[in-house]
Every structure is written in structure tokens, then in C-alpha cells.
C-alpha positions as a printed Julia matrix, in Angstrom:
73×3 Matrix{Float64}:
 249.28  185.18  182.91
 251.26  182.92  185.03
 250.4   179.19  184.77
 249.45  177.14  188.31
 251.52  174.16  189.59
 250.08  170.79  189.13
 250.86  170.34  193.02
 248.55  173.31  193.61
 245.99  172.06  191.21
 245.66  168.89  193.01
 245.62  170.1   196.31
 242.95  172.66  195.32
 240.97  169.62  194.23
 241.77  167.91  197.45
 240.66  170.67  199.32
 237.45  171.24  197.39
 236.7   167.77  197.97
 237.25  167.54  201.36
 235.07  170.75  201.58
 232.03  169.29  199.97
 232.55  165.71  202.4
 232.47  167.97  205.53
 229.37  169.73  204.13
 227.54  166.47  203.84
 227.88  165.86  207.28
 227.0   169.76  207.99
 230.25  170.81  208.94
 231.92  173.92  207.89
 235.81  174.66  208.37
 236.14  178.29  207.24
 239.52  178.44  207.3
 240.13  175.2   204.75
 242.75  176.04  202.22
 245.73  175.4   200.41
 248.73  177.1   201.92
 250.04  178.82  199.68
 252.99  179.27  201.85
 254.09  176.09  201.44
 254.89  176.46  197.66
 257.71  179.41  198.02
 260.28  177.46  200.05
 263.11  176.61  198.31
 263.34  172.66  198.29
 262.33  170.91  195.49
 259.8   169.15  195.13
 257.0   171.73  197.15
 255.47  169.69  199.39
 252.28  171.54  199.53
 250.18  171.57  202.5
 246.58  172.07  203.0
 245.35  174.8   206.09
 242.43  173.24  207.95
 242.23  176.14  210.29
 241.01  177.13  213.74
 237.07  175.9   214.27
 234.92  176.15  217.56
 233.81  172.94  219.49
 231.17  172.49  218.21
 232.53  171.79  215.03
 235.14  169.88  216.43
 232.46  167.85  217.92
 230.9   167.17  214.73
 234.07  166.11  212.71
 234.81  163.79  215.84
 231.36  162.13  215.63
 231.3   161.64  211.86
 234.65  160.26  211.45
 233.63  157.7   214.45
 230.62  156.94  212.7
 232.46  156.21  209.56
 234.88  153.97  210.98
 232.3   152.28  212.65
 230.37  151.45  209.25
């Protein structure tokens, strides 16, 4: 059983997070992941990066008017 990074652990959290913040505001990104891509290069530390993925305009739409909402608050 191998054992996860702590990198990977957080960014899984981060992700989930962000996942459930989006879904408040009704927006789905399909494609939101961690990259696991990002943890077999061969620098240390893995930088880790998160895959927010391809979405339609409509969604795009909605992600644009929440965050304006939000900074308008």
C-alpha cells in the first residue's frame, strides 16, 4: 500500500473545497482535479498543480458573475 504525499493531500483538500464553493454558487467544473502529473517531475519540492479544466460559457459566465459579486461585497 503506498502512502500519499502531504502535497497531494492538501491539494486534494484544496480541490474538494473549491469544488463545494463553486457548487454553492451552482457551478460545476467537471474537469477539477489535482494533476497528478505534476508530482512525477523530477525537481524537488513537487509543486503540485490543480486542473480546472475546459467548461462551456455558460459556466464561465457564472464563475465571472460570482467572483464579481464577491468582490463587490
Amino acid at each position: 500500500m503506498s502512502r500519499s504525499h502531504p502535497l497531494e493531500d492538501d491539494l486534494t483538500r484544496c480541490v474538494d473545497e473549491l469544488r463545494a464553493a463553486l457548487a454553492v454558487h451552482g457551478i460545476t467544473l467537471p474537469s477539477l482535479r489535482v494533476d497528478p502529473l505534476t508530482f512525477a517531475g523530477a525537481y524537488a519540492p513537487s509543486a503540485g498543480l490543480v486542473a480546472l479544466g475546459s467548461c462551456n460559457t455558460a459556466t464561465v459566465r457564472a464563475l465571472t458573475s460570482a467572483l464579481r459579486k464577491a468582490a463587490s461585497a
